[in-house]
C-alpha positions in Angstrom: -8.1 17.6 -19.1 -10.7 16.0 -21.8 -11.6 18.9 -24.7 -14.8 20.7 -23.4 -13.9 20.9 -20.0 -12.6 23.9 -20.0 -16.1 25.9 -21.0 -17.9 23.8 -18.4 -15.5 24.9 -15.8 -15.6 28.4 -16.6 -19.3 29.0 -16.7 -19.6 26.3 -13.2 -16.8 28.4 -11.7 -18.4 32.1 -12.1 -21.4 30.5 -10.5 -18.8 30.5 -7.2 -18.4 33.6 -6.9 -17.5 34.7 -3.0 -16.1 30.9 -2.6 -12.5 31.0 -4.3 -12.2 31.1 -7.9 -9.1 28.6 -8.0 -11.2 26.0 -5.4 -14.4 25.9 -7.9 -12.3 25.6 -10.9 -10.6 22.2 -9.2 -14.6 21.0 -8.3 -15.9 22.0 -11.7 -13.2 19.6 -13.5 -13.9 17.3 -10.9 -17.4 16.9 -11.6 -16.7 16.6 -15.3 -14.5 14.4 -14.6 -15.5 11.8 -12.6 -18.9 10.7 -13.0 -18.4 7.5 -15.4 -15.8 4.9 -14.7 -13.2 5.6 -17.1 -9.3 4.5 -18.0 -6.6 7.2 -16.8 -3.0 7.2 -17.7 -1.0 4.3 -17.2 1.7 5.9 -15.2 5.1 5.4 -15.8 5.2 5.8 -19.7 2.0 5.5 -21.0 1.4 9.3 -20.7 -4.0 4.6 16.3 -4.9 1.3 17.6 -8.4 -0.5 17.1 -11.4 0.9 20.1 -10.6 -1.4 22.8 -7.3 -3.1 21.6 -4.3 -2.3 22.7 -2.1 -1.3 19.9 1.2 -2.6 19.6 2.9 -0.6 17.1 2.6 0.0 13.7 3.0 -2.9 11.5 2.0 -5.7 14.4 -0.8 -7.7 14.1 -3.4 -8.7 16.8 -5.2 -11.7 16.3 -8.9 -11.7 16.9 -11.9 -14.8 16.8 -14.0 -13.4 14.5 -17.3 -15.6 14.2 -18.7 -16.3 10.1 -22.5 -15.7 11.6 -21.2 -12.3 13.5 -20.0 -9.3 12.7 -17.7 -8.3 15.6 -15.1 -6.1 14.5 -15.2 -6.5 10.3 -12.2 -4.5 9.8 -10.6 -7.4 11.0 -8.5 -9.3 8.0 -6.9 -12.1 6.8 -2.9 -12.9 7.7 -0.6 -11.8 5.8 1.2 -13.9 2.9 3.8 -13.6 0.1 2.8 -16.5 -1.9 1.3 -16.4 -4.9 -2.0 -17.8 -5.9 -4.3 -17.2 -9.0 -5.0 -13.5 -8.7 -1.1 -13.0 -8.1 -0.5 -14.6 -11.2 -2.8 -12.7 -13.5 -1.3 -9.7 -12.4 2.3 -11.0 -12.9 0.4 -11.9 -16.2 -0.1 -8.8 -17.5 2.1 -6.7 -16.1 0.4 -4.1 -14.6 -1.9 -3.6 -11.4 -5.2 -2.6 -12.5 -6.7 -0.3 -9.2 -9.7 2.2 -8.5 -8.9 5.2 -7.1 -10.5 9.0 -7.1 -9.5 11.8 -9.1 -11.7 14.8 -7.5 -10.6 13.7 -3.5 -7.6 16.7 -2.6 -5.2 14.7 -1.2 -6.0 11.6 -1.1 -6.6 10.7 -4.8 -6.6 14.1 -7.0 -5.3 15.0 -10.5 -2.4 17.5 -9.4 -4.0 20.3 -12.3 0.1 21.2 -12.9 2.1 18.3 -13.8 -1.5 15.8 -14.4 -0.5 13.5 -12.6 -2.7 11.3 -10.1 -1.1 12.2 -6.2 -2.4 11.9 -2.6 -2.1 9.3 0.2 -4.2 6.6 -1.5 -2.0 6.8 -4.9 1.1 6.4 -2.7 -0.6 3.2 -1.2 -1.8 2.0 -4.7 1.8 2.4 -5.9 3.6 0.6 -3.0 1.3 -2.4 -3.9 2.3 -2.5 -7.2 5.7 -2.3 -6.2 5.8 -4.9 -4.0 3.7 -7.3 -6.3 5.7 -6.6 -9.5 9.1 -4.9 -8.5 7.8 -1.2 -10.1 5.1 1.7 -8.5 5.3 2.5 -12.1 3.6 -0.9 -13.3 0.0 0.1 -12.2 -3.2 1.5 -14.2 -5.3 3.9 -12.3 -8.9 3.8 -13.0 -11.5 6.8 -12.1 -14.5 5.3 -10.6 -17.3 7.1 -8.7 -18.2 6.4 -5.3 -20.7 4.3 -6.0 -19.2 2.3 -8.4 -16.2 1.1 -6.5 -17.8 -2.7 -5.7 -19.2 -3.0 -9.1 -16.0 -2.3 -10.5 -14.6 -5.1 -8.4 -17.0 -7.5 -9.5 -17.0 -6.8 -13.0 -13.3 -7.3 -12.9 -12.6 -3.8 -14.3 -10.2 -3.1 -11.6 -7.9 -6.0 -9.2 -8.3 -3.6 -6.3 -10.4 -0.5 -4.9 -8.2 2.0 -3.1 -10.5 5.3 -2.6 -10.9 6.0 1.2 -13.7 2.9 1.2 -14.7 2.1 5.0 -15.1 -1.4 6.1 -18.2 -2.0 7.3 -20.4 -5.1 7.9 -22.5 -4.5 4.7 -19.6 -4.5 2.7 -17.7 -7.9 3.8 -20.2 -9.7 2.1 -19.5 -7.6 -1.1 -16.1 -7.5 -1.2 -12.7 -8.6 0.6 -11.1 -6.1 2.5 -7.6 -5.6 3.9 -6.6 -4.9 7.2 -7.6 -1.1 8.3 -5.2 1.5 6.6 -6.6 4.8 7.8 -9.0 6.1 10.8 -11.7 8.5 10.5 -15.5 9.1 11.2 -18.4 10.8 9.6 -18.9 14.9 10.2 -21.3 17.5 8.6 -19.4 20.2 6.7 -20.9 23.6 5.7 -20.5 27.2 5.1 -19.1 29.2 7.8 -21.5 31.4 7.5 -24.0 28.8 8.3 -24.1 29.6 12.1 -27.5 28.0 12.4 -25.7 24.5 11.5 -23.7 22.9 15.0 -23.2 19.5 13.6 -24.9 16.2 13.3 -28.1 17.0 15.4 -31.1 18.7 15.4 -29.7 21.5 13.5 -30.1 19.5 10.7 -33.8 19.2 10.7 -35.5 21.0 7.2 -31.6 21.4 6.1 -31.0 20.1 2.6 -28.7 17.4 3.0 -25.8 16.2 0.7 -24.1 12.4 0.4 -22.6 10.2 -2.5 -24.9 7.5 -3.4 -23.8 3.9 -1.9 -21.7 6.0 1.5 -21.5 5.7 4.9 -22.8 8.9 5.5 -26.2 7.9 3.2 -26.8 5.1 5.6 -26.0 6.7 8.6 -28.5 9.6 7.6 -31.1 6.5 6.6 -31.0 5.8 10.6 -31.0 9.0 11.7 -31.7 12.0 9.8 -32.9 14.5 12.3 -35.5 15.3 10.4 -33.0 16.4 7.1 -34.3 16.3 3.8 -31.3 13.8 1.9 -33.5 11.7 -0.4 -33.9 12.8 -4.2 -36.8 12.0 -5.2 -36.8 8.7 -7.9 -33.8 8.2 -6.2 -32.1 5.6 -7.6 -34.0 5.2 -10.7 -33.4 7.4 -13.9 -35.3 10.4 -13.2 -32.7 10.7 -10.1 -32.0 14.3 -10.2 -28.9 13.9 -8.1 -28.9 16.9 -6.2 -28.8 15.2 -2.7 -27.4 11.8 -3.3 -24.6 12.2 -5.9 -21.8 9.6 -8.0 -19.3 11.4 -6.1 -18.6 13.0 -3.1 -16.9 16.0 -4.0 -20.0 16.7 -6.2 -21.8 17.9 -2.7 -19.1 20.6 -1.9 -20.0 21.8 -5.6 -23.8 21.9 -4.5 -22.9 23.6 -1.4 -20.7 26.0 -3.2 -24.1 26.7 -5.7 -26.2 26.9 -2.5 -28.3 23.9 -3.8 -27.7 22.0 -0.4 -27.4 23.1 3.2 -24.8 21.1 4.3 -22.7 18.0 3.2 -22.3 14.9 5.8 -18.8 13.0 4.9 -16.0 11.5 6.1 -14.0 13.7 8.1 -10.6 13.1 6.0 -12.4 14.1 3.2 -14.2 16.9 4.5 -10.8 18.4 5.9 -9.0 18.3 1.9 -12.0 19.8 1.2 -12.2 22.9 3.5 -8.5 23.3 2.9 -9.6 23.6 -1.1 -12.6 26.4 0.5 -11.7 28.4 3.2 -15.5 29.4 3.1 -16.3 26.3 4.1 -15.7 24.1 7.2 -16.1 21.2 9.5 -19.3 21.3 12.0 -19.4 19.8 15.5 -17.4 16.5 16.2 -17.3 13.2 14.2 -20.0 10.8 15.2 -18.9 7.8 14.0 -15.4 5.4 13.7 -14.7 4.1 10.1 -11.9 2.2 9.3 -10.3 2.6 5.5 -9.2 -0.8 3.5 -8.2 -1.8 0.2 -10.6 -3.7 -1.4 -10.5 -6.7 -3.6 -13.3 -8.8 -4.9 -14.4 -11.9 -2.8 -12.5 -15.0 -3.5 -9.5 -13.6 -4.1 -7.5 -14.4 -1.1 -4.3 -14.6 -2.2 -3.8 -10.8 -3.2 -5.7 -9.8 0.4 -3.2 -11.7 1.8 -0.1 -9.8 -0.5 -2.0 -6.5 0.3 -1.3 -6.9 4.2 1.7 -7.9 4.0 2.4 -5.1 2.2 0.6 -3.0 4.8 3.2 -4.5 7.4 5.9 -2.9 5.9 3.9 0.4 5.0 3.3 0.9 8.8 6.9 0.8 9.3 7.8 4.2 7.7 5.9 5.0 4.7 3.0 5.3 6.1 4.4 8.1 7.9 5.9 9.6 5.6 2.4 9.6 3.4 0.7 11.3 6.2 3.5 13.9 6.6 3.1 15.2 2.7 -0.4 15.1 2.1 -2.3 15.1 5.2 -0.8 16.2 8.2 -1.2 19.5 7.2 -5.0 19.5 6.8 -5.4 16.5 9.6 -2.8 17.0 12.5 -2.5 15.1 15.2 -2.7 11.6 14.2 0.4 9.5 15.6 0.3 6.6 13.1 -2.4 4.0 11.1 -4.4 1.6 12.8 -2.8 -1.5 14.3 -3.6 -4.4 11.7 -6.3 -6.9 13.4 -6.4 -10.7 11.6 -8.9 -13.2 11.7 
């Protein structure tokens, strides 16, 4: 943990008091963490089938016309490939995959506050890439970036590839590349157990104060339909943002729900689980109101490493993928009998 941390996380954490004194600690060095794009270690030595389609298994693809002036099915990528083209070759280049990930997301992408090291589903995925592309899950640099800095990153060429629980949606296809759909889940409004008044997303919302991470899902889906929920800052977006409603990073909302600052937080349901299993004060309200699909993102042009990444993804749905599920999720998401079936263009 970076010096001056620890002071910061003592004074957040006894503002948590009745929420679970190990649970705020973890979101207090998360929000210290993780609000600028920043290097972390280099590791290794440096310190369910598609709505409507018929799955066939894990690992086999179903091909799909996909239209350039539609946007039927955007999850749907491009087929898989081993050869090596120009973004390949930079990689091989320098010897190490450079890929975004979260810090502050429990069990997906979080700094295990023990050992320090980066774990959860998306580092596993992150590391069988690099793997595959240069014969070590070792050879990869993991770099912290906020939510809403995962396609800038991209396009800056800060990181190769984006792996952070980003949905593929029709917006973002003409921002980025993805791969074929790793992971299911769907939007959901968490909040305090105590909050009895709150059933979900519907009109129980209306006059709550709203949480979501600048550049989400869950921003734009509240953009359509709020029911009548305050979730704009005001100067939102500009530098007198106060970032209280719309926040860098996601799990900055559970720490404004902890404070009592918001009402209620409206998140992917993945998320929302790791984080109600971090809070048992808090949990998940009503049912999940949308479908998301989860890819790893690259920036546009580079088709050669979307192509590596899903044929990576054929193998991962093999066994791996399982296996992923099993030590960091199942636990906190049961029920789920294996990724999304890969759909190609």
């Amino acid at each position: 943990m970076p010096n001056g941390t620890y002071p910061l996380a003592r004074r957040t954490a006894q503002r948590f008091r009745g929420w679970g004194g190990v649970a705020a600690m973890a979101v207090a060095c998360g929000l210290t963490a993780s609000l600028t794009l920043l290097p972390l270690a280099h590791d290794g030595g440096d310190a369910a089938a598609e709505p409507g389609i018929a799955g066939p298994g894990p690992g086999v693809g179903t091909g799909v016309q996909v239209k350039a002036d539609t946007c039927d099915k955007p999850w749907a990528s491009l087929t898989p490939s081993t050869a090596d083209g120009p973004s390949i070759e930079a990689i091989k280049q320098r010897g190490k995959l450079v890929v975004g990930v979260d810090q502050s997301s429990y069990r997906w992408g979080y700094r295990n506050p023990e050992t320090r090291a980066l774990e959860g589903f998306d580092i596993d995925l992150a590391r069988a890439i690099a793997k595959d592309i240069l014969g070590s899950p070792d050879a990869v640099i993991f770099r912290a970036i906020p939510t809403n800095q995962r396609i800038a990153a991209l396009d800056s060429g800060k990181v190769d590839l984006v792996v952070r629980t980003m949905t593929i949606n029709c917006k973002r296809i003409q921002q980025v590349a993805f791969s074929t759909a790793y992971f299911q889940a769907g939007q959901q409004v968490l909040a305090a157990k105590l909050a009895t008044d709150i059933t979900g997303y519907d009109t129980s919302l209306k006059g709550k104060r709203v949480c979501t991470a600048e550049g989400s899902t869950a921003y734009e889906a509240l953009e359509e339909k709020s029911f009548g929920a305050l979730f704009k800052d005001e100067a939102d977006g500009t530098k007198d943002d106060k970032d209280l409603l719309t926040v860098p990073n996601q799990l900055d909302c559970l720490a404004r729900l902890q404070m009592g600052e918001v009402d209620a937080v409206v998140t992917d349901n993945a998320l929302a689980a790791g984080q109600a299993a971090q809070d048992p004060a808090v949990e998940l309200k009503g049912t999940p109101f949308t479908t998301e699909y989860y890819g790893v993102a690259a920036k546009l042009g580079n088709d050669d490493l979307v192509r590596r990444v899903n044929q990576v993804l054929v193998g991962y749905r093999q066994g791996p993928w399982q296996q992923a599920y099993k030590n960091w999720l199942e636990k906190d998401l049961p029920g789920i009998t294996g990724p999304p079936a890969p759909l190609y263009k």
